[in-house]
C-alpha positions in Angstrom: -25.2 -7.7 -52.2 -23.8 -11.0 -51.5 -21.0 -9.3 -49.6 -23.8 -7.8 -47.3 -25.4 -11.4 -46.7 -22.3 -13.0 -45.5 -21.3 -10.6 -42.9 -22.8 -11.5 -39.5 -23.2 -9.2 -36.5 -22.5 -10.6 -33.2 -25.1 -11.3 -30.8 -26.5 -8.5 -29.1 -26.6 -10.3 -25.7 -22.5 -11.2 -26.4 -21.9 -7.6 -27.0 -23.7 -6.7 -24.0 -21.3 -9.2 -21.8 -18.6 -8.5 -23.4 -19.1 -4.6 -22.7 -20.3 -5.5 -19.4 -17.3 -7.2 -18.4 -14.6 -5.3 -19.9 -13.5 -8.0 -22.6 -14.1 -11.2 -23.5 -15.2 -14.2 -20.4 -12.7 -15.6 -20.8 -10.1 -13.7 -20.5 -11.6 -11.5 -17.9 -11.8 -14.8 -15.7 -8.0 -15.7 -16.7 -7.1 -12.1 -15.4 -9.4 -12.5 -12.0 -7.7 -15.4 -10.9 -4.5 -14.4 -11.4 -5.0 -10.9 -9.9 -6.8 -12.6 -7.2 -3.5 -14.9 -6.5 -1.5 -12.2 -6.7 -3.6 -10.3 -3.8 -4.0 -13.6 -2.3 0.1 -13.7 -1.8 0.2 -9.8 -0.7 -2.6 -10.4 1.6 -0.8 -13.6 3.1 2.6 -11.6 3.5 0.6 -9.1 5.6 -0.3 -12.2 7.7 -4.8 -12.3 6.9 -6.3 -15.7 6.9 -9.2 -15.6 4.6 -11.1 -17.8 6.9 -11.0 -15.4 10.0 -10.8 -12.1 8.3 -12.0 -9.9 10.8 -9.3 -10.9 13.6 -6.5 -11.4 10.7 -7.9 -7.8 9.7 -7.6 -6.8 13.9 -4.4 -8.7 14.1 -2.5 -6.5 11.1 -3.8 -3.2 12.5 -2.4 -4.0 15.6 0.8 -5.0 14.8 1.1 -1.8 12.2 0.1 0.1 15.9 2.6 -1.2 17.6 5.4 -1.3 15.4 4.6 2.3 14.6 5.1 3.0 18.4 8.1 1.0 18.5 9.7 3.5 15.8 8.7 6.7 17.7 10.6 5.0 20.9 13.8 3.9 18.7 13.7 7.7 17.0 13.4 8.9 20.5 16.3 7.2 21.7 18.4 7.7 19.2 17.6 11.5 19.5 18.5 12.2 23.4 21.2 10.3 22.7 22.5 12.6 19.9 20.6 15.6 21.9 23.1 15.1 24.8 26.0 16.0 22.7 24.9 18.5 19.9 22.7 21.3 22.0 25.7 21.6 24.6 28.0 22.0 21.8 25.5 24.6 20.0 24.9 26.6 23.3 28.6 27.0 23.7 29.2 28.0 20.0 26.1 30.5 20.4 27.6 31.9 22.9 31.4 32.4 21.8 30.0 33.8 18.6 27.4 36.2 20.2 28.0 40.1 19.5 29.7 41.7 22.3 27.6 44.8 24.0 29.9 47.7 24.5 
């Protein structure tokens, strides 16, 4: 019996926390802040200010828009250019390698 009397339970209201937030406080608040500087630095790379949100927000769609448009115009490019040399050259080996009609 004394083994029984010195064995303590935790607090139910810990338990609760600590099932509530995934771990202990303390370390869940160690691994907010630094997942929250690591977003932080991503966020900052992708040019959002976290005072202005909304415009940073505007701002990143935008330039994703327009560099997304620039790529379809540099593929374009680069495709007549290629176009003007490769579907001449297939049209003429089409025809010198079509069946001949009797």
């Amino acid at each position: 019996m004394p083994n029984e009397m010195q064995r303590t339970e935790p607090p139910v209201a810990n338990d609760s926390v600590t099932k509530f937030l995934g771990g202990s406080p303390l370390a869940v608040l160690v691994r907010l802040i630094l997942v929250s500087v690591l977003v932080g630095v991503v966020l900052a790379a992708l040019g959002l200010d976290p005072f202005d949100i909304v415009r940073s927000i505007e701002r990143l769609i935008r330039s994703i828009w327009n560099m997304g448009f620039d790529a379809v115009r540099w593929l374009w490019r680069y495709f007549l250019l290629g176009a003007v040399i490769v579907i001449p050259i297939w049209i003429i080996i089409r025809l010198v390698n079509a069946p001949r009609g009797r």
